[in-house]
Short mmCIF file of the C-alpha atoms (twelve columns), coordinates in Angstrom:
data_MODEL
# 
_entry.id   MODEL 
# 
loop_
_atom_site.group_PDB 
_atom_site.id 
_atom_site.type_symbol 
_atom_site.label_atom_id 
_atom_site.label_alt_id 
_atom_site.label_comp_id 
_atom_site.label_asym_id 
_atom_site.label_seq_id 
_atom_site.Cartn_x 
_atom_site.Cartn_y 
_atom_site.Cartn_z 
_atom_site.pdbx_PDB_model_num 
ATOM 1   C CA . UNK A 1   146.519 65.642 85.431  1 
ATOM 2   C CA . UNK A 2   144.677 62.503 85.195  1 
ATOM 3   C CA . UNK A 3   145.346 59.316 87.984  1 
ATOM 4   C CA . UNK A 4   145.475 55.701 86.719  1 
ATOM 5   C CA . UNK A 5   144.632 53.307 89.206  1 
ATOM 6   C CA . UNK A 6   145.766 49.375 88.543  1 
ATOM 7   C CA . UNK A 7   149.059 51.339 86.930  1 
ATOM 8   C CA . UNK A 8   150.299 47.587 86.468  1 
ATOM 9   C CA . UNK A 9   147.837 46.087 84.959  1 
ATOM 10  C CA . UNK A 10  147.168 44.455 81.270  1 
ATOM 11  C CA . UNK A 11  144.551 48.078 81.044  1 
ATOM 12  C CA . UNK A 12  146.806 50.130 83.207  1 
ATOM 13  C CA . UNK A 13  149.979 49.678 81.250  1 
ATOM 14  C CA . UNK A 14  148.456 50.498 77.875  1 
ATOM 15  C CA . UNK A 15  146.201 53.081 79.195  1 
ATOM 16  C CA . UNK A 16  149.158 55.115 80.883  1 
ATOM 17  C CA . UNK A 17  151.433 54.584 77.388  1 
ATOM 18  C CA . UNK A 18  148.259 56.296 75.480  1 
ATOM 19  C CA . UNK A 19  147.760 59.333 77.722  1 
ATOM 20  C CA . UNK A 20  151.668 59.884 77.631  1 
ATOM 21  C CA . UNK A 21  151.806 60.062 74.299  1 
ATOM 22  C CA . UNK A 22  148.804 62.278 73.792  1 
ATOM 23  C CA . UNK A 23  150.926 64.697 75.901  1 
ATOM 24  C CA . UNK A 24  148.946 64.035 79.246  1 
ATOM 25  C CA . UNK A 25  150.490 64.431 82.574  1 
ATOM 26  C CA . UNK A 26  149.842 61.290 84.325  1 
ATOM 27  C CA . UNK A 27  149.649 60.234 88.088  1 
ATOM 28  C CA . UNK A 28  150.527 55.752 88.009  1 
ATOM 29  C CA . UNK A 29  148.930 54.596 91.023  1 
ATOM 30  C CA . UNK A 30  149.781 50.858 92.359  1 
ATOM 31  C CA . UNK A 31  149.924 48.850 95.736  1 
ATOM 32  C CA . UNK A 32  153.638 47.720 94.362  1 
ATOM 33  C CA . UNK A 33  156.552 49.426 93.270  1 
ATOM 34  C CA . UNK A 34  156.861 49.836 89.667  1 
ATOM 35  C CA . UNK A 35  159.071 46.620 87.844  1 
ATOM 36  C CA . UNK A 36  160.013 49.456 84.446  1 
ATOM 37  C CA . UNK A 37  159.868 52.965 83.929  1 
ATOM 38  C CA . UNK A 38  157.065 54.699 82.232  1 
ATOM 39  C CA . UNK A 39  157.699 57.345 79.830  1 
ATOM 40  C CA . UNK A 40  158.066 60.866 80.218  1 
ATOM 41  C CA . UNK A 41  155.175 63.011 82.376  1 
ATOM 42  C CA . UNK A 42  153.930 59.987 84.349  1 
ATOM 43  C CA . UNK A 43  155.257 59.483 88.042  1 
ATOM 44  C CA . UNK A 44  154.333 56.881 90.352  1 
ATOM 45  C CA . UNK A 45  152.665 56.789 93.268  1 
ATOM 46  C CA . UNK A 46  152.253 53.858 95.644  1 
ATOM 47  C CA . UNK A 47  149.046 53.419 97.797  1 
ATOM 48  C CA . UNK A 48  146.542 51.254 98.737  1 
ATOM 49  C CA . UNK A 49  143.481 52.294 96.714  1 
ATOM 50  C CA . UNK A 50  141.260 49.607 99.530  1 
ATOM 51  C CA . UNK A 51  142.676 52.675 102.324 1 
ATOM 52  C CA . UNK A 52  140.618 55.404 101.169 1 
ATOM 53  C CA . UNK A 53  141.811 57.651 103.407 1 
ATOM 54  C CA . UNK A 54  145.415 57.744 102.217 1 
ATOM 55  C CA . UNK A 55  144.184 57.990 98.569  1 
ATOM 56  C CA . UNK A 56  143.196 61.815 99.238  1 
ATOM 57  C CA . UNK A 57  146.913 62.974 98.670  1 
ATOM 58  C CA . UNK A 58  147.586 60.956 95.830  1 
ATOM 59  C CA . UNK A 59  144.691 62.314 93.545  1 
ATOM 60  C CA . UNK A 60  145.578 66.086 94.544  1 
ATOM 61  C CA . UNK A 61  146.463 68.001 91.245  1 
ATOM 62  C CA . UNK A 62  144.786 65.723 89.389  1 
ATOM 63  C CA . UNK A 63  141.154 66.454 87.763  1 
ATOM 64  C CA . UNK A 64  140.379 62.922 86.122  1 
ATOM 65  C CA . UNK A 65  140.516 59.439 87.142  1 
ATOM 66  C CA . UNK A 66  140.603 56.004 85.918  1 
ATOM 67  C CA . UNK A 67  139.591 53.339 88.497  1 
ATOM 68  C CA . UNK A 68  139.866 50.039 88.534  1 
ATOM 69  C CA . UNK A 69  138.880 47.483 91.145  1 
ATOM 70  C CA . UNK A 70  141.810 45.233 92.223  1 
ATOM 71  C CA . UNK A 71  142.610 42.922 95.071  1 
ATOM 72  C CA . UNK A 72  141.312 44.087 98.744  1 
ATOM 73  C CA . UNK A 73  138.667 46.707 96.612  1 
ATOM 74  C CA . UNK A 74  136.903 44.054 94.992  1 
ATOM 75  C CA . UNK A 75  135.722 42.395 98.579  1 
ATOM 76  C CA . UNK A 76  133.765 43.766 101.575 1 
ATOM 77  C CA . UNK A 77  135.134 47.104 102.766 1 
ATOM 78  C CA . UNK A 78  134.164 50.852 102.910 1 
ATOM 79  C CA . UNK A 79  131.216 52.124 101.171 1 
ATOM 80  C CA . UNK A 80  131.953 53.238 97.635  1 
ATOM 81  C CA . UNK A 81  130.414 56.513 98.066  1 
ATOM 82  C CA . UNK A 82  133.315 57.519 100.566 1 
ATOM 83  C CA . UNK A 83  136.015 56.874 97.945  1 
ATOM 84  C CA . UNK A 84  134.116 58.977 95.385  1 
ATOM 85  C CA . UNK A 85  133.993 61.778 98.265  1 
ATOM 86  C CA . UNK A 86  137.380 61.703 98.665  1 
ATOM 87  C CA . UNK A 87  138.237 62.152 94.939  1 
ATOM 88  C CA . UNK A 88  135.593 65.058 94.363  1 
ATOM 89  C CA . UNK A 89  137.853 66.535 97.840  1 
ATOM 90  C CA . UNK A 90  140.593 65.966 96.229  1 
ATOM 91  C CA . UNK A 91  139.503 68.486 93.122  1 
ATOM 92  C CA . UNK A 92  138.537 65.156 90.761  1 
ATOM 93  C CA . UNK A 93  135.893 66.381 88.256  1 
ATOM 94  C CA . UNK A 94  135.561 63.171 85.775  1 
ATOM 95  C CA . UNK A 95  135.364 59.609 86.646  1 
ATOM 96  C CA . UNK A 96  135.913 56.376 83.942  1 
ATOM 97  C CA . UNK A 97  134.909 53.526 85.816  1 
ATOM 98  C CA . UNK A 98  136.113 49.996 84.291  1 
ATOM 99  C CA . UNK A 99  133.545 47.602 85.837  1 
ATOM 100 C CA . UNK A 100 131.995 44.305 83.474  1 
ATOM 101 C CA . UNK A 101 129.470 43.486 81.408  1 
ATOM 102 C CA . UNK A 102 128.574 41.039 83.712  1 
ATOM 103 C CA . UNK A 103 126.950 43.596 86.140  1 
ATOM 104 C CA . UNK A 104 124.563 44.430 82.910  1 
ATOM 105 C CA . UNK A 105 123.474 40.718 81.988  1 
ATOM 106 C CA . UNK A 106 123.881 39.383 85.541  1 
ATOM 107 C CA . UNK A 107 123.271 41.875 87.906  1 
ATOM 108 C CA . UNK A 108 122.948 39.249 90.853  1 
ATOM 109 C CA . UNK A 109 126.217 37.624 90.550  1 
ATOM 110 C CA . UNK A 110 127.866 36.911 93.713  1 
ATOM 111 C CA . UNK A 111 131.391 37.721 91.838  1 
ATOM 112 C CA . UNK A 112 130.490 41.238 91.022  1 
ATOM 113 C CA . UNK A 113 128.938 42.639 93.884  1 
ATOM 114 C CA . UNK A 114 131.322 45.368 94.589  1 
ATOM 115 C CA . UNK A 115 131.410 46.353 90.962  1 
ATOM 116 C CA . UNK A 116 127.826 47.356 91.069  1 
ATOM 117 C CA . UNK A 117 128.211 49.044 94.242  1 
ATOM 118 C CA . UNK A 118 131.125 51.120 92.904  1 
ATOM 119 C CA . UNK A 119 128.937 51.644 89.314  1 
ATOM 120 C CA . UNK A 120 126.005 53.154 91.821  1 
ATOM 121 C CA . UNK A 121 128.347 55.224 93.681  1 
ATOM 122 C CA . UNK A 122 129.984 56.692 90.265  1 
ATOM 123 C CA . UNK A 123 126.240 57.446 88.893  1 
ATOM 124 C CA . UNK A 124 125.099 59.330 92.138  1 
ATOM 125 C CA . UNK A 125 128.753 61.116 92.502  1 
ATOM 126 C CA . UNK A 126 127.825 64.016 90.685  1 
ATOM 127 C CA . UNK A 127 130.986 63.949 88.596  1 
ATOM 128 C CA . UNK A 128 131.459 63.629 85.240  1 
ATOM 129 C CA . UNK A 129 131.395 59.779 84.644  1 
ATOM 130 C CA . UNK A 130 131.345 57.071 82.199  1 
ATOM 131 C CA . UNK A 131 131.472 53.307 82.330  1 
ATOM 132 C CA . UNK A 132 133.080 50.600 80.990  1 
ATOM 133 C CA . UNK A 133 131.570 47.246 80.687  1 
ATOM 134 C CA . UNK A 134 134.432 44.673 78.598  1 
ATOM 135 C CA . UNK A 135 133.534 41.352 78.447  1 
ATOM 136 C CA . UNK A 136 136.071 38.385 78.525  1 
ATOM 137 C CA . UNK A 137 139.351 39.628 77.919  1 
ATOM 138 C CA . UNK A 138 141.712 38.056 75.547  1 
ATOM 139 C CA . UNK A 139 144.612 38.330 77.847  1 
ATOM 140 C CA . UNK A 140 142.987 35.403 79.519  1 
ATOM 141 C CA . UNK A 141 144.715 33.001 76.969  1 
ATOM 142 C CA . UNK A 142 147.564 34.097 79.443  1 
ATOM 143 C CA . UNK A 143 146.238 30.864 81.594  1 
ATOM 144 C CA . UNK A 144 147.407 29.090 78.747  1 
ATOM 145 C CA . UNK A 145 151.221 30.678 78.124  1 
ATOM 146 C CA . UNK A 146 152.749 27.767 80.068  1 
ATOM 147 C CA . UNK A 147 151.166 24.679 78.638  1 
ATOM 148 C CA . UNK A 148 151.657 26.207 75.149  1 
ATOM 149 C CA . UNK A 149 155.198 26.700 75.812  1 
ATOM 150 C CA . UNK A 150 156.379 23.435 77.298  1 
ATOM 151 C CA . UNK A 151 153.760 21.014 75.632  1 
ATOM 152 C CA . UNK A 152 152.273 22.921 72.763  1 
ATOM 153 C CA . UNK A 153 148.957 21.981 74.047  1 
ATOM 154 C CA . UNK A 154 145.665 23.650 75.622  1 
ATOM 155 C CA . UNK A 155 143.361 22.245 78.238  1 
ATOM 156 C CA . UNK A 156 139.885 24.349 78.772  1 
ATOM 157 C CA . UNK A 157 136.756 23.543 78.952  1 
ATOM 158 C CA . UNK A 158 133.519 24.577 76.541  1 
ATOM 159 C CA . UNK A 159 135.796 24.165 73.680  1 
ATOM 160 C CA . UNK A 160 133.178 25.034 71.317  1 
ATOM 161 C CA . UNK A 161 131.590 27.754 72.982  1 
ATOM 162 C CA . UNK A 162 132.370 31.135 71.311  1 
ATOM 163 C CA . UNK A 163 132.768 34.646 73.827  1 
ATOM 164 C CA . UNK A 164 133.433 38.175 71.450  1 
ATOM 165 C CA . UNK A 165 136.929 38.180 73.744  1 
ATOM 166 C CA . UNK A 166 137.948 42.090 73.698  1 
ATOM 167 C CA . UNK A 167 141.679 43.455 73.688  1 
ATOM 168 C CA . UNK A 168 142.944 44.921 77.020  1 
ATOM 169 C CA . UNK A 169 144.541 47.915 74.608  1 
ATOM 170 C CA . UNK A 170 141.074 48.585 73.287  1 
ATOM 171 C CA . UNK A 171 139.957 49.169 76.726  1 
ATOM 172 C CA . UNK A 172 142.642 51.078 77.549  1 
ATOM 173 C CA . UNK A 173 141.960 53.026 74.513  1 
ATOM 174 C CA . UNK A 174 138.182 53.885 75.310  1 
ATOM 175 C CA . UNK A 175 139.055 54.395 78.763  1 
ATOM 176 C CA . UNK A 176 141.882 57.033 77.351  1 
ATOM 177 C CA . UNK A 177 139.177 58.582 75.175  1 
ATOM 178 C CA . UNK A 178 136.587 59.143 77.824  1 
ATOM 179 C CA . UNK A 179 139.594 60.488 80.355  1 
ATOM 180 C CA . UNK A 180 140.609 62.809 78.150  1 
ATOM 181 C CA . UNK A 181 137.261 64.153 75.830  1 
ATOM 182 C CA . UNK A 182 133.927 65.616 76.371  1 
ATOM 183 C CA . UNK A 183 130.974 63.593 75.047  1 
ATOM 184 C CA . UNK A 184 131.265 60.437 77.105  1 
ATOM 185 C CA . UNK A 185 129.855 61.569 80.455  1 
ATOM 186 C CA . UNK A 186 127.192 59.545 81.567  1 
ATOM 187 C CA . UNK A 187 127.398 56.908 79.144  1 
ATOM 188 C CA . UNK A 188 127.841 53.290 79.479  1 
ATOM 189 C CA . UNK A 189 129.764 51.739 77.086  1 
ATOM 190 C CA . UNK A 190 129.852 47.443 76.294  1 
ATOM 191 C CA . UNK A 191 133.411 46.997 75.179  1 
ATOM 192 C CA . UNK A 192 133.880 43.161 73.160  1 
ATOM 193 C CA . UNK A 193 135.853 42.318 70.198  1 
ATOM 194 C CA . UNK A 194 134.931 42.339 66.857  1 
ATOM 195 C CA . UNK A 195 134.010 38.096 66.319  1 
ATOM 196 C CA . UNK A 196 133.025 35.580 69.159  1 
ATOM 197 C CA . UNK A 197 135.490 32.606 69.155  1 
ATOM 198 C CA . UNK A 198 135.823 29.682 71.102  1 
ATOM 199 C CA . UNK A 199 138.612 28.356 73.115  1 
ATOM 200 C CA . UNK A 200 139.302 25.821 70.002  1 
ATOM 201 C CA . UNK A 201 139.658 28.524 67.775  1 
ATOM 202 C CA . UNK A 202 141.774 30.885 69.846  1 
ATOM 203 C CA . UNK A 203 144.213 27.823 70.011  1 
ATOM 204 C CA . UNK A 204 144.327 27.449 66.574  1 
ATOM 205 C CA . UNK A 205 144.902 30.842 66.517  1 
ATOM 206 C CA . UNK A 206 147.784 30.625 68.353  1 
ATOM 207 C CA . UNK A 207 148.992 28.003 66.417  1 
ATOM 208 C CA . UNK A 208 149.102 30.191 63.419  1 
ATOM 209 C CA . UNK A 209 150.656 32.638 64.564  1 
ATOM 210 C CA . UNK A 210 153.358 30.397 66.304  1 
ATOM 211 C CA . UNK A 211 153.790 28.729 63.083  1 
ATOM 212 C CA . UNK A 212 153.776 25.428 64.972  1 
ATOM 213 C CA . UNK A 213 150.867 22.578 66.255  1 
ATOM 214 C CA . UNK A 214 149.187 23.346 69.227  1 
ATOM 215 C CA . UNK A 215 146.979 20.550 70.672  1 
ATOM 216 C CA . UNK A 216 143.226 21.305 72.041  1 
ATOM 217 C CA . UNK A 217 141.997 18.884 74.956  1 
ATOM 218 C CA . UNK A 218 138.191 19.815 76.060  1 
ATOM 219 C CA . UNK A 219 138.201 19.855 80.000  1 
ATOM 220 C CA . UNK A 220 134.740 18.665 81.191  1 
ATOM 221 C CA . UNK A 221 132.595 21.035 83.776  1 
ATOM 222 C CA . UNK A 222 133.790 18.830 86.665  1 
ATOM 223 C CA . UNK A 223 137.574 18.764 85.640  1 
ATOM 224 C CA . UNK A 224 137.315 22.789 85.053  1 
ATOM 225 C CA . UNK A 225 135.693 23.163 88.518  1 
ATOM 226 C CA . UNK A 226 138.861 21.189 90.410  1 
ATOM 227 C CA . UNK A 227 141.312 23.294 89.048  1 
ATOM 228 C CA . UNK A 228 139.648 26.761 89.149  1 
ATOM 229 C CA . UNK A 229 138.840 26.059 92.873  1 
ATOM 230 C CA . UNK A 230 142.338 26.108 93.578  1 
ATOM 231 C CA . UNK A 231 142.882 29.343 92.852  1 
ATOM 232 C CA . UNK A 232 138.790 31.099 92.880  1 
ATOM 233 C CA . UNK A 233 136.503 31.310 95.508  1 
ATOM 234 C CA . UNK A 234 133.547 28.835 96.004  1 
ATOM 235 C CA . UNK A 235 131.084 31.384 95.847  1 
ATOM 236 C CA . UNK A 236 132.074 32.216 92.121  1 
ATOM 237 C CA . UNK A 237 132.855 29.142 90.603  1 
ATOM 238 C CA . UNK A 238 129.625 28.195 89.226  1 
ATOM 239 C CA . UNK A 239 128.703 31.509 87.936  1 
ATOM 240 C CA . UNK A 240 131.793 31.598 85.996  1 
ATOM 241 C CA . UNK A 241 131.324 28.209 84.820  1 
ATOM 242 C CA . UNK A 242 128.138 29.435 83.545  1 
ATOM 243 C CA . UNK A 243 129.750 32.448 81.692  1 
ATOM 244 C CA . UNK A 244 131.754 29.962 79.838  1 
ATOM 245 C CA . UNK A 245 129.714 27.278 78.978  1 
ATOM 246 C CA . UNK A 246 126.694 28.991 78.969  1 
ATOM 247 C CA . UNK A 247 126.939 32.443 77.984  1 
ATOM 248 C CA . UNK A 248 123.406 34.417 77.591  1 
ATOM 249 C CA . UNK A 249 123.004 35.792 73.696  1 
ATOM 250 C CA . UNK A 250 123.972 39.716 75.312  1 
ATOM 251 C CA . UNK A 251 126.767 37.813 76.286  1 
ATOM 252 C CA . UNK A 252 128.142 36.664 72.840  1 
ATOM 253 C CA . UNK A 253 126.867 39.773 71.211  1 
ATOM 254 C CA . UNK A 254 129.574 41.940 69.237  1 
ATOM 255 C CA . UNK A 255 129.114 45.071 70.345  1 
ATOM 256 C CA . UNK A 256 130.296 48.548 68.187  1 
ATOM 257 C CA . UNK A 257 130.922 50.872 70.899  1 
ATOM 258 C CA . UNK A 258 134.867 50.589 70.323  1 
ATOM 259 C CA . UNK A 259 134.059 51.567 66.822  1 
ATOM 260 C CA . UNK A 260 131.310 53.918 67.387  1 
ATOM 261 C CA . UNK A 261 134.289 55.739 69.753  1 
ATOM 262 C CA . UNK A 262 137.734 55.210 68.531  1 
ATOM 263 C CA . UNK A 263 136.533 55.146 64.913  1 
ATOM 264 C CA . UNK A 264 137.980 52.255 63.792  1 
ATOM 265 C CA . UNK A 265 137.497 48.053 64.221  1 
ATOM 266 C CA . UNK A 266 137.788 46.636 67.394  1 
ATOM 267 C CA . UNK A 267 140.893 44.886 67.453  1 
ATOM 268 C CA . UNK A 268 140.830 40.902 66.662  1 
ATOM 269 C CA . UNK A 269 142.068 38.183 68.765  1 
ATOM 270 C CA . UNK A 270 145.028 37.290 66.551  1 
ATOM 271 C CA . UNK A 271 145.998 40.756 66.782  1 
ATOM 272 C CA . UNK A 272 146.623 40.309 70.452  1 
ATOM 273 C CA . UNK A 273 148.867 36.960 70.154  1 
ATOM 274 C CA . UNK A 274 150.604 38.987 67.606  1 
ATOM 275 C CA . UNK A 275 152.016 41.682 69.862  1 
ATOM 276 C CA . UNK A 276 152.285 39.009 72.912  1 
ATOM 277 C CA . UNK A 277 154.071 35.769 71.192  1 
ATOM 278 C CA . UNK A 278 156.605 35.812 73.325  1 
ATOM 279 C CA . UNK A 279 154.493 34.547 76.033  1 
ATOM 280 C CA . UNK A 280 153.849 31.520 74.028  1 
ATOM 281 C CA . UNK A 281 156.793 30.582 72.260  1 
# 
């Protein structure tokens, strides 16, 4: 049986449909009830994955696990060692681990602190373990869904400044691959998509597939900074304004792991409107 931790999220959803199709039987772990049903062989289990202690009967059965770091988990709390004690307790023998690139070509950013903690913790575990490291995601464009569909218009900043933005159902994919085959312990693998574009261009990307104008406004560093501090800590903002305006040349590199592993092209970013117009229209 294999747990999936962050059950709801853009990588949970698609990682969980994967393993259920490949026949796996499948443990969805969340903080919140489910909003659909999953398919056949997966059951739910709600928990706190921040209380460690209460995540012992939730893994039991299971020998894999897929963990992600959301809400409480990604501030201060109990060491990351403990939680990987727990699991090996609770009869888990492999570990994927979906942490950031970031924690490669920053290693001292404030914002991913706990990630590297958690990466140490799954290195020294003794398990079977590999590591994720996606960079921007394209989901992201997300932040744009509502300004697209009432004004057909986009407001970011660093218009012209191009990230390789990766699909969450390529992660999920290569997180599915390393739960479920031999080969992939101990490995780190950088996870991007297959062509760095820039905010301008994923709105004109949108456009196309919309079939309709979408307007691009270029938010200034200052402007960008107001609004993300309504909703981002202090500590953070500037090193994530620094990701997206100046991104280090690791940082805009397309990377083949995806097709090194799932033996095929990582998927592009129109790809990902595609499947998630809706959103947009």
């Amino acid at each position: 049986m294999i747990a999936v931790t962050g059950a709801t999220g853009n990588v949970g959803r698609p990682l969980i449909a994967a393993l259920a199709a490949a026949g796996e039987e499948v443990v969805a772990v969340s903080r919140r009830p489910l909003s659909s049903s999953y398919p056949e062989g997966v059951r739910h289990a709600q928990a706190d994955l921040a209380d460690f202690a209460n995540m012992g009967p939730v893994l039991k059965g299971a020998d894999a696990l897929f963990l992600l770091l959301a809400g409480e988990l990604n501030g201060p709390g109990q060491s990351a060692t403990t939680l990987l004690d727990v699991a090996r307790d609770a009869g888990i023998k492999r570990v994927v681990l979906l942490s950031s690139q970031i924690n490669g070509t920053r290693p001292d950013a404030l914002s991913h602190v706990r990630l590297g903690e958690f990466e140490a913790a799954v290195r020294s575990s003794g398990l079977d373990h590999t590591v994720l490291r996606p960079g921007a995601f394209a989901s992201n464009a997300f932040a744009w869904a509502e300004s697209i569909r009432s004004q057909r218009a986009v407001m970011a900043p660093f218009g012209d400044v191009a990230l390789p933005v990766v699909d969450p159902a390529d992660v999920a994919e290569m997180a599915a691959a390393a739960l479920r085959e031999d080969g992939h312990s101990g490995r780190t693998y950088q996870l991007t998509g297959p062509e760095a574009v820039s905010p301008r261009q994923q709105t004109a990307a949108i456009a196309e597939v919309l079939g309709e104008e979408v307007e691009f406004t270029e938010l200034t560093r200052e402007q960008a900074r107001a609004h993300l501090s309504r909703f981002m800590p202090e500590a953070v903002l500037d090193g994530t304004l620094d990701i997206l305006g100046a991104p280090l040349p690791e940082e805009q590199k397309v990377s083949g792991d995806i097709e090194k592993v799932l033996g095929r092209p990582a998927r592009p970013f129109t790809e990902w409107v595609a499947r998630h117009l809706p959103a947009f229209q």
